[in-house]
C-alpha positions as CSV (number, residue, x, y, z in Angstrom):
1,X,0.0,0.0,0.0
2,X,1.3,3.5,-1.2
3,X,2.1,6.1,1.9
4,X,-0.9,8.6,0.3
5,X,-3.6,5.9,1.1
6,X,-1.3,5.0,4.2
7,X,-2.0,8.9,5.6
8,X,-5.4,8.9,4.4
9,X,-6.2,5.8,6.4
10,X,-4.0,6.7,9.7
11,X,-6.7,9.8,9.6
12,X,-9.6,7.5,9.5
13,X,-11.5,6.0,13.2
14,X,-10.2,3.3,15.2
15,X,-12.2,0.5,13.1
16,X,-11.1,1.5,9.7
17,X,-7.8,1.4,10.9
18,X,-7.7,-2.3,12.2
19,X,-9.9,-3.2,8.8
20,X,-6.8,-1.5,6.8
21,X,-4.7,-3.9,8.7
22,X,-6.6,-7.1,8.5
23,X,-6.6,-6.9,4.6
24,X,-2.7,-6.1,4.6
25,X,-2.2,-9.0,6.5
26,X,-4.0,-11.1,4.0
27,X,-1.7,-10.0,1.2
28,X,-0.6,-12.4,-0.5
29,X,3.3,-12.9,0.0
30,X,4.1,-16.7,-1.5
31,X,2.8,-19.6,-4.2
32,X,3.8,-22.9,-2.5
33,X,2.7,-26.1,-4.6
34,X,2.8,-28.7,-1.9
35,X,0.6,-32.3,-2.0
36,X,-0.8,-31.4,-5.7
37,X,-2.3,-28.4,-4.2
38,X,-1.2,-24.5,-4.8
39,X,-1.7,-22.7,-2.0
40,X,-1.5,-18.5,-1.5
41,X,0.0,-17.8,1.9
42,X,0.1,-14.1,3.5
43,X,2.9,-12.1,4.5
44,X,4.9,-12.3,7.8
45,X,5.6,-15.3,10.5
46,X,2.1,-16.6,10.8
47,X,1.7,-17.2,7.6
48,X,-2.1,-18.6,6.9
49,X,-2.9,-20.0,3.5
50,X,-5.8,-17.5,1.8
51,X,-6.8,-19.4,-1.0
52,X,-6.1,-23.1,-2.3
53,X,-6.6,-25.3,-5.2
54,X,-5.7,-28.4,-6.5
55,X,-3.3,-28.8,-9.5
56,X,-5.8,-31.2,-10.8
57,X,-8.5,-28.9,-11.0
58,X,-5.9,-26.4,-12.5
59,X,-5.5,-28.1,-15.3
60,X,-9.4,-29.7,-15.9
61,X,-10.0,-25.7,-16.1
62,X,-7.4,-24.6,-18.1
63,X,-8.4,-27.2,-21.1
C-alpha cells in the first residue's frame, strides 16, 4: 500500500484502521505447490494459506 492511502487511512477511526490492517495482512506474500495443491499464503511469520486449489483442477480448467 502506497504512503498517500497510508496517511489517508491513519486519519480514519479506530475500526477502519484495524480493517486496513486485517486486509494487509492477508496480502498475498508466496505460491507454495505442496501435495498437488497451490496454496496462496500471507505475508509475515504466521503465515495462513488464503486461497487453495488443487493442480488437478488447474489443469481440468485450463483445457
Amino acid at each position: 500500500m502506497d504512503t498517500p492511502t497510508r496517511n489517508r487511512i491513519a486519519k480514519l477511526n479506530p475500526s477502519a484502521r484495524n480493517e486496513e490492517t486485517k486486509i494487509e495482512n492477508r496480502m498475498i506474500e508466496n505460491i507454495d505447490i505442496n501435495d498437488g495443491k497451490i496454496s496462496l499464503t500471507t505475508k509475515g511469520k504466521n503465515r495462513q494459506v488464503v486461497a487453495q486449489i488443487s493442480t488437478e483442477d488447474l489443469k481440468r480448467e485450463l483445457q
